[in-house]
Structures are given as C-alpha cells and as structure tokens.
C-alpha positions as a Markdown table, in Angstrom:
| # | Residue | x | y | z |
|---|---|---|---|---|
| 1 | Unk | 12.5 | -33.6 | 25.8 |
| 2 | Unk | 13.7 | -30.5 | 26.7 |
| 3 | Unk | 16.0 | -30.1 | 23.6 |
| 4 | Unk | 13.0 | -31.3 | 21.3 |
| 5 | Unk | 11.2 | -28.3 | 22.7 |
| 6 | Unk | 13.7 | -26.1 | 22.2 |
| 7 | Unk | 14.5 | -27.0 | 18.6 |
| 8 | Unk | 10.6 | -27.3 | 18.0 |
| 9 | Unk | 10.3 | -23.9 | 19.2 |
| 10 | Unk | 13.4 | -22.2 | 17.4 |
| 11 | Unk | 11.7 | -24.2 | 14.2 |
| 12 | Unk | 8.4 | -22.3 | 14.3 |
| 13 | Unk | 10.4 | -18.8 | 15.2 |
| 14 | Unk | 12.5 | -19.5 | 12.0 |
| 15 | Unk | 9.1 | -20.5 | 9.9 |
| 16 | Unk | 7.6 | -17.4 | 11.1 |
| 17 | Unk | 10.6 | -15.0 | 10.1 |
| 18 | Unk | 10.7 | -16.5 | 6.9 |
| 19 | Unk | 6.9 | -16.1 | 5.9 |
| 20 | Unk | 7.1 | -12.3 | 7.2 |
| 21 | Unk | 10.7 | -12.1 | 5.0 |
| 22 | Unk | 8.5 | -13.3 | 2.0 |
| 23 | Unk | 6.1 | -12.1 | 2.3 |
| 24 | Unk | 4.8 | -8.8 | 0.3 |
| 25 | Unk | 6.9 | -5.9 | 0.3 |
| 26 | Unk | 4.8 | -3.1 | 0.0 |
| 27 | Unk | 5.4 | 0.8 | 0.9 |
| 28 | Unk | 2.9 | 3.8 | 0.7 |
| 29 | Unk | 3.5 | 7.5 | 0.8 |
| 30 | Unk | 1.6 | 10.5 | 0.9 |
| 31 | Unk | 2.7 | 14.1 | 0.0 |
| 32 | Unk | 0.8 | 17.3 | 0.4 |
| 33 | Unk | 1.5 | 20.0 | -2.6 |
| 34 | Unk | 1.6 | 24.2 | -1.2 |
| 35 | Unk | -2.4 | 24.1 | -3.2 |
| 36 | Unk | -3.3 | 21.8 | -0.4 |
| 37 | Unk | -3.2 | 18.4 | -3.0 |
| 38 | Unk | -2.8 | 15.6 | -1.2 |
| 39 | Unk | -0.9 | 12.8 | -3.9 |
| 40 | Unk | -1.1 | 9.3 | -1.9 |
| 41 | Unk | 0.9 | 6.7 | -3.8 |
| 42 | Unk | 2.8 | 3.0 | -3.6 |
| 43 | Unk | 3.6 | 0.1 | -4.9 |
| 44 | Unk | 2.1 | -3.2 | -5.2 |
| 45 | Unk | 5.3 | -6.3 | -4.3 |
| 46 | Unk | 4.0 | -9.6 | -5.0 |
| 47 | Unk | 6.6 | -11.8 | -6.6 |
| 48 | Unk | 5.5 | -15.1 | -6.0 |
| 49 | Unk | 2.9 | -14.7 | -9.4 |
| 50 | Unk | 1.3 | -11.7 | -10.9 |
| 51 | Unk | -2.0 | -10.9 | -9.5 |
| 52 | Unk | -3.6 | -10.1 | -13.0 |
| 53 | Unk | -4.6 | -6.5 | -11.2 |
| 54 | Unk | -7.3 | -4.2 | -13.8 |
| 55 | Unk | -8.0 | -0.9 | -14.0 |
| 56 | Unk | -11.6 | -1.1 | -12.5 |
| 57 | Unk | -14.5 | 1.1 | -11.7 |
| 58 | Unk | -17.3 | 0.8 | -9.9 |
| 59 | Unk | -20.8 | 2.7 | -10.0 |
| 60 | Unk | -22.6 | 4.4 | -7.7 |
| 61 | Unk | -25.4 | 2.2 | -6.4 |
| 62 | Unk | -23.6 | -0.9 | -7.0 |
| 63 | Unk | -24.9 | -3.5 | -4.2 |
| 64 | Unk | -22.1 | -5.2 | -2.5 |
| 65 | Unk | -22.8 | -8.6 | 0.5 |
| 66 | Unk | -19.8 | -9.1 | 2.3 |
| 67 | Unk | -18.0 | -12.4 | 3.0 |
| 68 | Unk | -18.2 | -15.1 | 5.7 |
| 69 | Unk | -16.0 | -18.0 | 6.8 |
| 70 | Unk | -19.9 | -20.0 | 6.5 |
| 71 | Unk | -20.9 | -18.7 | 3.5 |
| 72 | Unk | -23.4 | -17.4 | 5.1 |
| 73 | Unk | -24.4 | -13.5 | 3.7 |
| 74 | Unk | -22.7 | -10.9 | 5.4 |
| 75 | Unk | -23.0 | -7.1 | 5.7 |
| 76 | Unk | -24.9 | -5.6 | 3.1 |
| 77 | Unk | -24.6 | -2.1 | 1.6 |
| 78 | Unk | -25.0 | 0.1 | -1.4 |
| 79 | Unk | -22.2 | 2.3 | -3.0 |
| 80 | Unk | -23.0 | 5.9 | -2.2 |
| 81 | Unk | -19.5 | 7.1 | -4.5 |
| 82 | Unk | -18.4 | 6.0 | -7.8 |
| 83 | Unk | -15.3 | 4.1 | -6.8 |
| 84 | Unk | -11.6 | 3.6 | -9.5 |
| 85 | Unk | -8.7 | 1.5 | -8.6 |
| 86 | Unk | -6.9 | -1.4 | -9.0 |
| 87 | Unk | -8.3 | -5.4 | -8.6 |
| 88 | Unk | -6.9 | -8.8 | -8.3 |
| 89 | Unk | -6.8 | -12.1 | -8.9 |
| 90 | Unk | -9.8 | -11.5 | -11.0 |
| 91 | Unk | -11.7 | -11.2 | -7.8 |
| 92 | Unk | -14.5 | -8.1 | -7.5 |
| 93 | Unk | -12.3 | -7.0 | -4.7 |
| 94 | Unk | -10.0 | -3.1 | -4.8 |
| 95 | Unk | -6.8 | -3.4 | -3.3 |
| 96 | Unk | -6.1 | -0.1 | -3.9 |
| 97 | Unk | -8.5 | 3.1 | -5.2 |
| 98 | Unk | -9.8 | 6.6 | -4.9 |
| 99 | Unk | -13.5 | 7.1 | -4.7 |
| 100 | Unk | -14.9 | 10.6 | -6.3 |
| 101 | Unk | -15.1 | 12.3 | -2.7 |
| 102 | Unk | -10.9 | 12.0 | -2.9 |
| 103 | Unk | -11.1 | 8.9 | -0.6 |
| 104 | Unk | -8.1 | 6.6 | -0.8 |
| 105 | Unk | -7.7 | 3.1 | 0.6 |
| 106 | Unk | -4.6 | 1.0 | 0.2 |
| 107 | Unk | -4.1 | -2.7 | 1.2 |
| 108 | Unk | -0.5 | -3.5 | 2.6 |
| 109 | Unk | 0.1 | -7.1 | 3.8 |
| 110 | Unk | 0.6 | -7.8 | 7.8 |
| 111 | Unk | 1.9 | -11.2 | 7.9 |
| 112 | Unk | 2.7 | -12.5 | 11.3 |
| 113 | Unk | 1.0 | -9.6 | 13.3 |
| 114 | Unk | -3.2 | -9.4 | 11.8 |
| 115 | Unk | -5.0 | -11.6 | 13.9 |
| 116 | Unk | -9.1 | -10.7 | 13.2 |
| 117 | Unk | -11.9 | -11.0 | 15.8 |
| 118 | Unk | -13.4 | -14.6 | 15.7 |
| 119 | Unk | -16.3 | -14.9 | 13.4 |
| 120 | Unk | -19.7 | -14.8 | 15.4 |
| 121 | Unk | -22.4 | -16.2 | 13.1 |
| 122 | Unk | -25.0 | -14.6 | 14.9 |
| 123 | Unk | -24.0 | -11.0 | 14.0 |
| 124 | Unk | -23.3 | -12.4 | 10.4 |
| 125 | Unk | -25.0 | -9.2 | 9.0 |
| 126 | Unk | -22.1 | -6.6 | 10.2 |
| 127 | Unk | -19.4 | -8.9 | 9.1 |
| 128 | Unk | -16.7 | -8.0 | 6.7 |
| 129 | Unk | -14.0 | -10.2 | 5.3 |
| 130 | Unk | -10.4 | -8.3 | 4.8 |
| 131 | Unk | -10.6 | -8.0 | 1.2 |
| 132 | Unk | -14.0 | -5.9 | 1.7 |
| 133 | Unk | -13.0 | -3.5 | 3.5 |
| 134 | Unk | -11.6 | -1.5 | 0.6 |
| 135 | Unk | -14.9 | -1.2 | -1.6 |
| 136 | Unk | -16.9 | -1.0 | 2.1 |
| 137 | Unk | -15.0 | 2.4 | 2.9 |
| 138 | Unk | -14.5 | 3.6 | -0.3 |
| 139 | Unk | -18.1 | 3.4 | -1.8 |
| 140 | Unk | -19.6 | 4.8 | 1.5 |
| 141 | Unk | -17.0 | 7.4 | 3.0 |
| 142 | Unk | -16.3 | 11.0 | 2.0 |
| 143 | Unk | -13.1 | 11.9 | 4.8 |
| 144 | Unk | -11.1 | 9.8 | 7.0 |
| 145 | Unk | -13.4 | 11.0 | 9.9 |
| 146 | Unk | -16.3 | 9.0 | 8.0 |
| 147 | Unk | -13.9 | 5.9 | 7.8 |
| 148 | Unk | -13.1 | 5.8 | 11.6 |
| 149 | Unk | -16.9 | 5.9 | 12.3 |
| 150 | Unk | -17.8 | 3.2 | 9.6 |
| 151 | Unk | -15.1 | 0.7 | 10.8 |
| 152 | Unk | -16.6 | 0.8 | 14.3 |
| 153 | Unk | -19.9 | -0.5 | 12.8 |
| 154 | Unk | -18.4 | -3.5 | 11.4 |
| 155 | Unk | -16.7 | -6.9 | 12.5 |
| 156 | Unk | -13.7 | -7.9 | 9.9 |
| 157 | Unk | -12.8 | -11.6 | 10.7 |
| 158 | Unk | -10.8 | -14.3 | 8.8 |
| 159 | Unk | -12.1 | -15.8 | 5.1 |
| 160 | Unk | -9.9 | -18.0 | 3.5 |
| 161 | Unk | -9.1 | -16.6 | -0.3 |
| 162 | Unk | -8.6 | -19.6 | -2.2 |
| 163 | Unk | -5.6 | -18.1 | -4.0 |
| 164 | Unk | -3.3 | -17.7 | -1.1 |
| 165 | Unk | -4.7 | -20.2 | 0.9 |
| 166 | Unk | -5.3 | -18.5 | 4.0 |
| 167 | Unk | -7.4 | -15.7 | 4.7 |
| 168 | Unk | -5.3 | -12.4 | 4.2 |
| 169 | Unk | -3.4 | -10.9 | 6.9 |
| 170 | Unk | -4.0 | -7.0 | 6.0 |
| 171 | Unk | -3.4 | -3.6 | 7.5 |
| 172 | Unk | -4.7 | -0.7 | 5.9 |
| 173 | Unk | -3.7 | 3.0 | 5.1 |
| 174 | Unk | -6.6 | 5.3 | 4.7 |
| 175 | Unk | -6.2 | 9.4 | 3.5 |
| 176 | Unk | -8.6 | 11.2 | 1.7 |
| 177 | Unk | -8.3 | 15.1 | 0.4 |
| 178 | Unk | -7.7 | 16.8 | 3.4 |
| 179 | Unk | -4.7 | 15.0 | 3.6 |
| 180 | Unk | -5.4 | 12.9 | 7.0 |
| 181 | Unk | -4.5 | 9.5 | 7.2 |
| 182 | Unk | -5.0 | 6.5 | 9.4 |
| 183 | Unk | -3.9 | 3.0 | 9.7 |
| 184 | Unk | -6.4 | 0.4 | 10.5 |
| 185 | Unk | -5.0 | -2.7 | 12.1 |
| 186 | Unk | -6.1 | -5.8 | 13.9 |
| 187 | Unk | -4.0 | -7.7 | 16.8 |
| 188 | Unk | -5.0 | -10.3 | 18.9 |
| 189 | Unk | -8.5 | -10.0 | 17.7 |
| 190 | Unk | -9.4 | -6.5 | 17.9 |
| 191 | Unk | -9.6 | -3.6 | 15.6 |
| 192 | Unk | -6.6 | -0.8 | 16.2 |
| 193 | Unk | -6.9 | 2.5 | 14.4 |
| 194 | Unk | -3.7 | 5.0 | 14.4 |
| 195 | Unk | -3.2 | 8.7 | 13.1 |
| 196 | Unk | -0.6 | 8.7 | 10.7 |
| 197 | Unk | 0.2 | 12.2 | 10.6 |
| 198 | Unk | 3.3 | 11.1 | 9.0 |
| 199 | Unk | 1.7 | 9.6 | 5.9 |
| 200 | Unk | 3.5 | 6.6 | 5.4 |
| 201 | Unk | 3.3 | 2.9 | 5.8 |
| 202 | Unk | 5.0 | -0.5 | 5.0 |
| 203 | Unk | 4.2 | -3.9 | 6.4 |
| 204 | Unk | 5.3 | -5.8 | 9.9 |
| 205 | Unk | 5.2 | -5.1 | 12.7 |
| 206 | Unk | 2.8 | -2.8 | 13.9 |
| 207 | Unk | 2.2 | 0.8 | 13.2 |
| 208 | Unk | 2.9 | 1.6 | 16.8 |
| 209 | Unk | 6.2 | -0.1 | 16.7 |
| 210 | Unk | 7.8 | 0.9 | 13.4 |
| 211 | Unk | 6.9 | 4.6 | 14.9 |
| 212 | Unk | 8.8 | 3.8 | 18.3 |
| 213 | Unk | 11.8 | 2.5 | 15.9 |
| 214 | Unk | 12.0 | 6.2 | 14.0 |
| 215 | Unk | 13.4 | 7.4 | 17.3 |
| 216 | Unk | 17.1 | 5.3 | 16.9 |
| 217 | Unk | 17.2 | 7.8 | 13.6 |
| 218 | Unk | 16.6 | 11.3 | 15.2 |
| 219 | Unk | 19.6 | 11.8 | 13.9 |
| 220 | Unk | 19.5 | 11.3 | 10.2 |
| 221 | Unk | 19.2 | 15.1 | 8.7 |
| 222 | Unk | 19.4 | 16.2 | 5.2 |
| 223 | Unk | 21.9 | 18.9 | 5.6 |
| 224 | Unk | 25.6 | 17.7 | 4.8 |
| 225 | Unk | 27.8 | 17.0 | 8.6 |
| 226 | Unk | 30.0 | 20.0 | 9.0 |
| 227 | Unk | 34.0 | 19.2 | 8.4 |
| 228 | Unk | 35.8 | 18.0 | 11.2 |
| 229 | Unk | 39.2 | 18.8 | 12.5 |
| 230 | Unk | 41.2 | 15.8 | 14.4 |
| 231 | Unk | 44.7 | 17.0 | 15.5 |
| 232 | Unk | 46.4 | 18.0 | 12.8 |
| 233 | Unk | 44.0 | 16.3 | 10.3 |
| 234 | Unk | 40.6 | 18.3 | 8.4 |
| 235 | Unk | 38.1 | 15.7 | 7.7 |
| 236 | Unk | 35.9 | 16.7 | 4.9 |
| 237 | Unk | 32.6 | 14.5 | 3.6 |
| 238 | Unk | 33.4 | 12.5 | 0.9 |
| 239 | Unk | 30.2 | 13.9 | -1.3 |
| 240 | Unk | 26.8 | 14.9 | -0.8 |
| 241 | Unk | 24.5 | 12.8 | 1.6 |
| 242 | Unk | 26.3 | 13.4 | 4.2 |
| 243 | Unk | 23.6 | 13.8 | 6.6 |
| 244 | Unk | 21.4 | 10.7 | 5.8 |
| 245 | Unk | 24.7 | 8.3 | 6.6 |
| 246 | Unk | 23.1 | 5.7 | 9.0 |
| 247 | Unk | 19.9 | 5.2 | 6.9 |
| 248 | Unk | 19.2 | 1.7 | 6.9 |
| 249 | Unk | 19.1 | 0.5 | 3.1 |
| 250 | Unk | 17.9 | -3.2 | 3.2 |
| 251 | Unk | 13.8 | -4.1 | 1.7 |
| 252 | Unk | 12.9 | -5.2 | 5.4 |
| 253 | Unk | 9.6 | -3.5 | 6.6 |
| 254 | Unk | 11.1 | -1.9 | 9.4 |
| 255 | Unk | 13.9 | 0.0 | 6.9 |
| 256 | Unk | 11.8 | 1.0 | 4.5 |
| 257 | Unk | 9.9 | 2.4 | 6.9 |
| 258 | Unk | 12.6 | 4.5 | 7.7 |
| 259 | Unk | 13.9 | 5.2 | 4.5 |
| 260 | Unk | 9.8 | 6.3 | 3.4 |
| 261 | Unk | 9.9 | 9.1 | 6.4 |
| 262 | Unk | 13.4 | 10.1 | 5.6 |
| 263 | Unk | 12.5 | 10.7 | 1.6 |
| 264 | Unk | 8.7 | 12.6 | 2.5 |
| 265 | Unk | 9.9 | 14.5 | 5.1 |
| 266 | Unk | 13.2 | 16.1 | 2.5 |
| 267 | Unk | 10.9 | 15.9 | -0.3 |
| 268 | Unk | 11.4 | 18.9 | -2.7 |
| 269 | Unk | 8.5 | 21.9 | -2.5 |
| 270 | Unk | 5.7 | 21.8 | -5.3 |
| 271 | Unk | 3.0 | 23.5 | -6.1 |
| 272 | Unk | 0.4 | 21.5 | -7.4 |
| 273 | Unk | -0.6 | 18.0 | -7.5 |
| 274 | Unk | 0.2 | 17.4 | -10.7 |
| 275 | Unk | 4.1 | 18.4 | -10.2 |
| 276 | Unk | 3.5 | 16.2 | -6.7 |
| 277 | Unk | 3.0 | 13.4 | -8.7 |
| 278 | Unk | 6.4 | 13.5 | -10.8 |
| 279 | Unk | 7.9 | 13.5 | -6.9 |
| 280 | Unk | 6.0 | 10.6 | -5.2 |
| 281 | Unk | 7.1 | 8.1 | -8.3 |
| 282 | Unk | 10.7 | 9.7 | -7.6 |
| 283 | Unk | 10.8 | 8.7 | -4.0 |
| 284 | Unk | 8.8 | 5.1 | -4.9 |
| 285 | Unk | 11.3 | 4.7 | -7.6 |
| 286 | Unk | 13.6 | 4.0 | -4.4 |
| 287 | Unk | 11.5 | 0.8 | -3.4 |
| 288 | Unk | 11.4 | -1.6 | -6.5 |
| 289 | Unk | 12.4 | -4.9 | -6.1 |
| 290 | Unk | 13.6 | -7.3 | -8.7 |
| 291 | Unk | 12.3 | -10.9 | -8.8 |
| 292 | Unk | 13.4 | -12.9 | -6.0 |
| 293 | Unk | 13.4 | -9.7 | -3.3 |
| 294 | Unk | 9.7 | -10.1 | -2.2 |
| 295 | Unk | 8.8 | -13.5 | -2.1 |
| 296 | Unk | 11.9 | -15.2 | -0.9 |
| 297 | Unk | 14.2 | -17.2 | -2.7 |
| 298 | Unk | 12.9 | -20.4 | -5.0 |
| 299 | Unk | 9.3 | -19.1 | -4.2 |
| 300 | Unk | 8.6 | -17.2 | -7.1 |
| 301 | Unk | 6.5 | -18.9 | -9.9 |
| 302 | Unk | 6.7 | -15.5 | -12.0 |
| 303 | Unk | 6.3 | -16.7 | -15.4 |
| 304 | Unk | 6.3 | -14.1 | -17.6 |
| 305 | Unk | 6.8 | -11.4 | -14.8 |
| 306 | Unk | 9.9 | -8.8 | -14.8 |
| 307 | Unk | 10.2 | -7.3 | -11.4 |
| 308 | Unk | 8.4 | -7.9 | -7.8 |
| 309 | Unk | 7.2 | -4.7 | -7.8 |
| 310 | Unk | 4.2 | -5.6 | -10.1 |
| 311 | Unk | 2.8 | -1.8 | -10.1 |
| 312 | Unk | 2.9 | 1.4 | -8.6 |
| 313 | Unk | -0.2 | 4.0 | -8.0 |
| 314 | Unk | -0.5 | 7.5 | -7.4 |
| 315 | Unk | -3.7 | 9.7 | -6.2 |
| 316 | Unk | -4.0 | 13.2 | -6.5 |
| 317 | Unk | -6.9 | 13.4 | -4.2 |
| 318 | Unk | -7.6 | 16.9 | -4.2 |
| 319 | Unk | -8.0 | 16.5 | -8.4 |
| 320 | Unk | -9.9 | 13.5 | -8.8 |
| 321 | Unk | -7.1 | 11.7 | -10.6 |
| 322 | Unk | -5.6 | 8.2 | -10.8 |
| 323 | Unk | -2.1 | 7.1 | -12.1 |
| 324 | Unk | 0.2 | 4.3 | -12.6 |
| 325 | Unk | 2.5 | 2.2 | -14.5 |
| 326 | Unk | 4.0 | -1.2 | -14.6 |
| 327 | Unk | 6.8 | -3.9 | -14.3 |
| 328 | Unk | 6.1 | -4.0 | -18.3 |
| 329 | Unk | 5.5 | -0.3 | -19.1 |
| 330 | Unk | 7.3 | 2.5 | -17.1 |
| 331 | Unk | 4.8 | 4.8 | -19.3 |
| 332 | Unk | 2.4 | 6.4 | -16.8 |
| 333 | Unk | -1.2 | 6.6 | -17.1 |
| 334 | Unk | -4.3 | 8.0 | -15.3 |
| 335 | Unk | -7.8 | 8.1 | -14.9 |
| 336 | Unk | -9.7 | 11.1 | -14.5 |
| 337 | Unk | -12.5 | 10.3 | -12.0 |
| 338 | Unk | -14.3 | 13.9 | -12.6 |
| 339 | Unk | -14.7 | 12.5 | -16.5 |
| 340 | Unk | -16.4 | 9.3 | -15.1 |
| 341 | Unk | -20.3 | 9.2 | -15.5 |
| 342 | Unk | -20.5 | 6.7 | -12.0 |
| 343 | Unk | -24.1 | 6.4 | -12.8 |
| 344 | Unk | -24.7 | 5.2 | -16.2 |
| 345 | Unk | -24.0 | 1.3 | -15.8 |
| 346 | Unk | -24.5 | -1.0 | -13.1 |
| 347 | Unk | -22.1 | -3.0 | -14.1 |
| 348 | Unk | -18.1 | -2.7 | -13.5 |
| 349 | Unk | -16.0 | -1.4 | -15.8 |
| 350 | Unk | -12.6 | -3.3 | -16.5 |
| 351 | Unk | -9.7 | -2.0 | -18.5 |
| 352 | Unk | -6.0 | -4.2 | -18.8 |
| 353 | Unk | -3.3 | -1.9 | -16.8 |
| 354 | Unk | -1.5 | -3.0 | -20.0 |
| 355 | Unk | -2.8 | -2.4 | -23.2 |
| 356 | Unk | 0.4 | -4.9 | -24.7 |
| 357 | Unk | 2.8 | -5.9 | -22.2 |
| 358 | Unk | 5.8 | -4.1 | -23.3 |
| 359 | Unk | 7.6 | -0.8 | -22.9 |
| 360 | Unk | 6.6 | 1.9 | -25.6 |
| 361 | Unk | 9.2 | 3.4 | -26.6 |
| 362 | Unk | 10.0 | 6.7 | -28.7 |
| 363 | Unk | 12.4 | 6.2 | -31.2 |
| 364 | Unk | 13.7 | 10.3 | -31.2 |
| 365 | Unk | 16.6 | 8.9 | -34.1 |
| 366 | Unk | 17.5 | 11.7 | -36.8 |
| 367 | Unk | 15.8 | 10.9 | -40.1 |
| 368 | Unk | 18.6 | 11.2 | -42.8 |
C-alpha cells in the first residue's frame, strides 16, 4: 500500500511538471527611453495550435458582461478608453493591448500555481472570469494606480474556455506610461498584487519566487572578468561576455526570467520610444522557440505553423503606438492609437495580423 502511494504520488508530481514544461512559454519586458517612453513588449508561445490572434479594437462605450462558471451574468461595465491589441481564438477577449490612456495589460500563463477564489453566485455581479480581466482594466483604467484599485472591486474565479478545456490559469503584467508595473496573481484562492519595479515577467512559479531566485545571480555583470594570474600562468577570457558566464540559457520560466533581467538591466541607452522599440525586439529576439520548445514533445497539432513563438508585441506607451510581427512575417507593423476615432462605431474593428502569410521580401538584386 505504501509503495502504491508512493508511485501514485511521484505519478501526479511528474504530471504536474510536465503540464508546467508544456505549457506556454511566454516572456514580457519593459524599457524606459531617456524622453520618459515606456516600450512594454513580449511574445506570445503557444505551440500546441495557432490561436488565430487579430489585430482588434474596441470603442469607447462598448458594453462588456463578464463571465460565470453558471452562465449566470456577471460584472457589468462600460469602456471608458478606446482599447487596441491582440485577440484569440476568435473569442471577444485581448490577451494583450494598450488602451489610449498608455495602459498596457499582458496575459502570461501560470500553470500549476493560479488557483482563483471559488465562485459565489450570490455576488455574481462583481465577478470576472480570467480572460476579462484584460478588456475590464484596459477599457476603464488610465495608470497602474487605477488598476490596483479596480482589481479590489472585483472577484476573478475559474470559467472553463472550451478551447483548452479548463478554465485558464493566468497571471498578469500591468504598466502604463509612467512606466510602473505590477503583477497580478492568484494562489490558493486569493488575489496577490506585486510591484514590478523590474519590469519583467515569464510564467511559473510565482512572482515572489522567481525574484528570491535573482539573488543566486548577483553575480552575473556585464563588464568582462579581469585576467587572472595562476603561478606562472595569465589566464585571459576567451572573448567578450565574460561577465554574464553563469547565465542560465534553457526556455524554463525560472531562466528566462533571469536571462529577461540580465538583457533590461545592460540594455543599450536611447532616446526615444521609437529607437526603444528597435531594442525590446532585440532582447525578445533572444526568446523564440521553434515548434516542439513550448508545448512539449508530440503535443503540437501546428498545422500550418512555423515557430512556437506565434507573435511578438511592442507598446510605446508614452506615443500611443502599437507594433508587431509574426512566425510568418518578421516585417513589423503598428497601430497608431492617436489616429484611431474610438468613437465612431460600436462595433469592433478586426484586422488579420497577416495580410498573406508569408515573409515579404525585398528583392535589392542589380538590374542589368
């Protein structure tokens, strides 16, 4: 009996550290230019199928009902701020966007570790599923201040998306033009909200933890180590880099969290948000994953798909624009939210990321 436990028990550990190890493999950034932008940025892992994301945006006074596990109605609000990002699924859900206040709200998966307060149908009209949260916060908040308060007005508990199957485990990362940022969280069914004066995020464990962990890499530097005498022997570095040597380079959470300080905190100096931007997709560059890195091996059903790293964003909050490109098209594109009328329709507006799902490429070949 007591064996049977035991393999029963190492069973469910192993289960568990394979659906976190598949599970999406997202990382978010923020840097701050010398004008005082703020450029938040990440990218979107989901190898296991492509999540059809749009370009999507919604208008101010759109009226939103959040979601129940009874199907019962459940918060009910009205969009204060035009709101662009990116959907899913084909759902009326952002997973990621920037309303026209500067706002930014990103959706990270939290497998293993998001456990959401249990669903009380009596307070039915303050509750929230996971995937509203984004549109809830971005359509009614100008600063990261005005999230914290809004999220203590509300009750986010578990709805099953039929997609997945489960209802999504989700943490959150949260900035807006000022360049604050917090993480919202939820463990053993209550709601967690960190500072995150460091700006960065990934997935499990929790936020707390993975900033306990940066202390085993005080040490990592990005100044070259000095050469070294031993006896008779000068030891010199072998090339440049010198300083980062211990800096954990596998796609778990915990090291790209690591490896997302390391890169923010040595990022080159600019000026402006727009020169920001040409930075943040350097240092996200660093995180693509290739089919079979996200989801876990012989879980993909990517048909048609070329990378796990489906997209990647970036947000210059400060100038009201959006940017991206794709596994099919490394060409970047924006949005200018200042150029969007948020009140003429009440209707959303939905654009393909991908106009035709291939690279455009210049052909710069001397004419004879």
């Amino acid at each position: 009996m007591k064996k049977t436990t035991t393999r029963l028990l190492t069973a469910a550990a192993l289960f568990c550290l394979l659906v976190v190890n598949a599970a999406q493999a997202c990382t978010g950034i923020v840097l701050k230019a010398q004008d005082g932008a703020a450029v938040y940025g990440r990218t979107m892992e989901w190898g296991t199928f492509d999540l059809g994301s749009r370009v999507v945006m919604v208008p101010r006074g759109y009226s939103f009902v959040g979601q129940t596990p009874d199907r019962k109605p459940g918060m009910a609000w009205r969009a204060i701020y035009g709101v662009a990002g990116l959907d899913a699924m084909g759902r009326d859900i952002i997973v990621d966007g920037m309303n026209e206040k500067g706002l930014t709200v990103g959706f990270f998966y939290h497998p293993g570790f998001a456990e959401y307060p249990k669903y009380d149908p009596a307070r039915a009209a303050e509750t929230l599923s996971p995937l509203d949260v984004g549109l809830y916060l971005l359509s009614q908040c100008a600063t990261v201040a005005e999230a914290r308060a809004a999220m203590a007005k509300v009750r986010v508990v578990s709805v099953v998306e039929p997609a997945i199957g489960i209802a999504p485990p989700l943490h959150y990362l949260v900035t807006d033009s000022g360049g604050a940022a917090i993480v919202i969280e939820f463990a053993k069914g209550e709601m967690k909200i960190f500072d995150a004066p460091l700006r960065v995020i990934t997935n499990a464990p929790g936020y707390d933890w993975h900033e306990i962990n940066l202390r085993n890499y005080v040490n990592l530097s990005p100044v070259a180590i000095p050469d070294k005498k031993i006896g008779e022997m000068d030891f010199k570095p072998l090339g440049g880099g010198s300083g980062m040597i211990g800096l954990p380079g596998d796609n778990t959470p915990p090291s790209r969290f690591i490896r997302a300080v390391a890169f923010t905190q040595t990022a080159r100096k600019t000026a402006t948000g727009e020169e920001t931007l040409y930075e943040l997709f350097r240092i996200l560059d660093n995180f693509n994953l290739p089919l079979g890195a996200a989801e876990g091996a012989g879980n993909a059903k990517a048909g048609g798909m070329r990378s796990s790293t489906i997209w990647t964003s970036g947000y210059d909050t400060k100038n009201r624009v959006m940017y991206y490109h794709t596994q099919n098209n490394r060409r970047v594109r924006m949005v200018d939210l200042k150029r969007v009328d948020f009140s003429l329709s009440g209707e959303w507006l939905r654009i393909p990321m991908d106009k035709q799902k291939a690279q455009d490429i210049e052909d710069v070949t001397p004419r004879k």
